[in-house]
C-alpha positions, 0 to 999 in steps of 0.5 A: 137379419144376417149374420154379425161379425163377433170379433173386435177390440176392447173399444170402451168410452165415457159415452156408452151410446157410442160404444161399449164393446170389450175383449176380455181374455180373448183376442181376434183371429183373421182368416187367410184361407179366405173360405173360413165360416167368418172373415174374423173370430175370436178366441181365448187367451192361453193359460197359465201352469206352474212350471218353477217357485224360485226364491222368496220374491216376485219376479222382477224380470227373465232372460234367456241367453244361449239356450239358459233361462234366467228369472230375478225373484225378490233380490235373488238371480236364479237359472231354471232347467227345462225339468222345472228345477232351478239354482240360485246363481246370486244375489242382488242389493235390493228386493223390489222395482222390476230388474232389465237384463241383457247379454254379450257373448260371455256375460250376462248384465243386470240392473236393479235400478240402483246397482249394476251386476255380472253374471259370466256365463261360462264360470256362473261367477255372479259379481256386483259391478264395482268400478267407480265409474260405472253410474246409477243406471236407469236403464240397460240394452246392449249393442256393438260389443258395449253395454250402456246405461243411461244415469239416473236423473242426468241427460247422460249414458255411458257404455262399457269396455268392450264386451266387458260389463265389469269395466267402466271409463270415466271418459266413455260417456256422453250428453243427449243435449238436443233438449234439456229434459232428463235421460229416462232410457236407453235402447237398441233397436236395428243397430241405432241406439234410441235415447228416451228424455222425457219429452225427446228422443234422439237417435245415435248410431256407431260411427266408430269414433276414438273419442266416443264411438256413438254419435248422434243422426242428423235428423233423427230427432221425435218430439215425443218422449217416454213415460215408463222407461220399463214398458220399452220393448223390441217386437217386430223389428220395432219399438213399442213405449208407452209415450209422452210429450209436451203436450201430454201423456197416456199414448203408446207409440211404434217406432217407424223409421225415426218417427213416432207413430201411435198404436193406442185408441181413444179407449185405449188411451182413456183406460192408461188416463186412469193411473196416477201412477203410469210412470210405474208401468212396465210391459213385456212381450212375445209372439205365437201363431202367428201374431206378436203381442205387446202386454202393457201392466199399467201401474195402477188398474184393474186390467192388462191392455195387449196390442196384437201386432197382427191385426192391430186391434187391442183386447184385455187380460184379466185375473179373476181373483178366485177369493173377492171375484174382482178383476186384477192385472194378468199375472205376468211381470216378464216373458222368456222364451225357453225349452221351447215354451212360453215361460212367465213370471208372477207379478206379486210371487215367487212362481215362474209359470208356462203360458200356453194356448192348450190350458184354459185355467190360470193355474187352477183359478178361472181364466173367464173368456168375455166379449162385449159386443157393439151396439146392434143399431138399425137408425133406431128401428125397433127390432124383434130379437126373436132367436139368436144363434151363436156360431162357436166352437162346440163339444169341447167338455173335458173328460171329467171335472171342471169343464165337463159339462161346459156352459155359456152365460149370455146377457143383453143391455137395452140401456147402453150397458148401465144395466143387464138382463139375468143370465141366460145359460146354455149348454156349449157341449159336452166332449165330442158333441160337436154338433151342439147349437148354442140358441135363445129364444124370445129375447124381446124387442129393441131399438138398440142393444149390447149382448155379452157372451162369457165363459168360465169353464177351463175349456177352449173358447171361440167365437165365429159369428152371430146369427139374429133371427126375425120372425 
């Protein structure tokens, strides 16, 4: 048999015998060199180290804003430095929802959900907005000079003075009327303001106007609404949400043009199904090496789901939790790129972490890398599994400790993933022992199966292709 292309999605469905593939902590890379040993692989997930502890709280969201990195922890807003030091810069009403920030040239805007507050960038002044015309806001973006929040449970947002979010006007707001559903969020993408209902999107634009300078587009008008105002994001040049429309839910959407096209798959979708509390979810985003991603925390499971921009595929990421064993969420609620580093706050403490493609742990705890591979189906031929070969990179031991003597553990399903093998562990090599093959032997027969390959050790993790040799 030649060999097996290893990379792909995370792809599971309610029938296993149609597929069961999955990416955990591992996501595909294609090649551009055209000469490469494989025309895709698949590798390892970045890590996590502690870069910061601020505050008493989880982190509610970050920012960055003129080379400044800022992080809401609990019900404080803290500046952190690139020595990992930081200073408390004020403090918020509430403790708990995940906080939207954004920045006009002087000041920096938070919303909590409830109240809106200022932080001025050249005084470090932190005050809570007090004007008795700014509203509830439910969301927050920034465009053309003016701040603008949509109402909470109404079809209005209104927009600030210019480049001024501590002065509200009783007449600078207006109604999204095209459709009677609620105004859940706003947000600026290439210079037109997207307004999310539940069930609609419109799209305005500033047209300059003394009454009110933002005025609907003729025809700009998606009948696909929002169902998570906190999982809206810019990545690029585009809008990624989490959607729903009148006739459901559970499907994630890229913004093309003025239209709504869909990025999640059938699997993708069937994993969101599974929360009861999706309107909860939030996602944050960011880009490395060449690929951009979008990271959905869906309220309510056991796992991240990350869409990669540039192969269009999605994989999970997951925590083990080093006391139950279980899987929960990945540990990030927010990202800021900041002192050239990947800075990610925790979901449930008070820690800012670095994420990067050089650790191989979750600050300490086991980042465990797992691929699930599709079925290997030949019109039900029965099939001698004689020796299989893994092409992967080899010889990444670490000097000492943990990861010195690093292993791959391999089962195999003849039953569509309801039930597996033992594990069969094999040496992945020791540092600088490059030439290492990663080989089992006499694995049986079978008409179809699943192989799972999954590491735990802290080291760099790949996989080019597999190699299934018949006697």
């Amino acid at each position: 048999m030649p060999e097996l292309p290893i990379a792909g999605p995370s792809y599971q469905m309610e029938a296993r015998s149609f597929d069961h593939q999955r990416s955990v902590n591992m996501y595909s890379i294609i090649s551009e060199s055209g000469s490469s040993v494989s025309p895709a692989a698949i590798r390892s997930t970045p890590g996590l180290r502690s870069f910061v502890e601020i505050g008493g709280g989880a982190i509610r969201g970050g920012f960055e804003s003129d080379s400044r990195a800022f992080f809401v922890s609990g019900n404080e807003f803290y500046e952190i430095f690139a020595d990992g030091t930081s200073t408390l810069r004020g403090t918020l009403d509430t403790l708990t929802g995940q906080c939207q920030l954004v920045d006009n040239p002087t000041q920096i805007m938070i919303i909590d959900g409830v109240e809106g507050y200022i932080f001025t960038k050249t005084t470090n002044a932190f005050a809570k907005i007090t004007d008795v015309d700014f509203p509830t806001p439910s969301s927050l973006t920034f465009q053309d000079g003016y701040f603008i929040v949509s109402e909470a449970d109404s079809s209005k947002y209104a927009i600030s003075a210019l480049n001024d979010g501590t002065s509200w006007g009783a007449l600078d707001s207006t109604t999204v009327e095209a459709s009677p559903d609620a105004l859940v969020a706003v947000r600026s993408n290439r210079s037109n303001l997207w307004t999310f209902g539940t069930k609609i999107t419109e799209v305005f634009q500033n047209t300059g106007a003394v009454s009110f300078p933002f005025q609907r587009i003729s025809g700009a008008f998606i009948q696909t609404g929002c169902a998570a105002p906190d999982t809206i994001r810019n990545l690029d040049n585009r809008l990624i949400w989490l959607g729903i429309d009148e006739n459901g839910d559970s499907i994630v959407f890229r913004s093309n043009n003025y239209n709504a096209e869909r990025i999640s798959t059938q699997a993708i979708e069937r994993k969101i199904a599974e929360s009861t509390q999706f309107e909860e979810s939030f996602a944050w985003t960011y880009h490395e090496r060449g690929h951009a991603f979008y990271v959905l925390q869906v309220k309510g499971l056991n796992t991240t789901l990350v869409y990669d921009i540039s192969t269009g595929l999605w994989h999970e990421r997951v925590y083990r939790n080093p006391i139950t064993a279980d899987e929960e969420q990945h540990r990030g609620s927010c990202h800021v790129y900041a002192f050239n580093k990947h800075l990610v706050g925790d979901r449930e403490n008070n820690k800012v972490y670095e994420m990067s493609l050089d650790f191989y742990d979750d600050d300490g705890d086991p980042l465990v890398k797992k691929r699930i591979l599709p079925h290997i189906d030949e019109a039900r031929r029965l099939i001698p599994h004689t020796q299989l070969e893994l092409n992967m990179e080899a010889g990444v031991g670490l000097t000492s400790g943990q990861g010195s003597d690093p292993q791959i553990i391999m089962r195999y399903s003849d039953d569509n993933g309801h039930t597996w093998s033992s594990e069969l562990w094999r040496d992945i090599g020791e540092k600088g022992k490059y030439g290492t093959q990663v080989i089992w032997n006499k694995l049986g027969m079978a008409r179809d199966r699943i192989y799972e390959f999954s590491v735990s050790d802290p080291v760099f993790t790949q996989f080019n292709t597999m190699i299934l040799n018949e006697p």
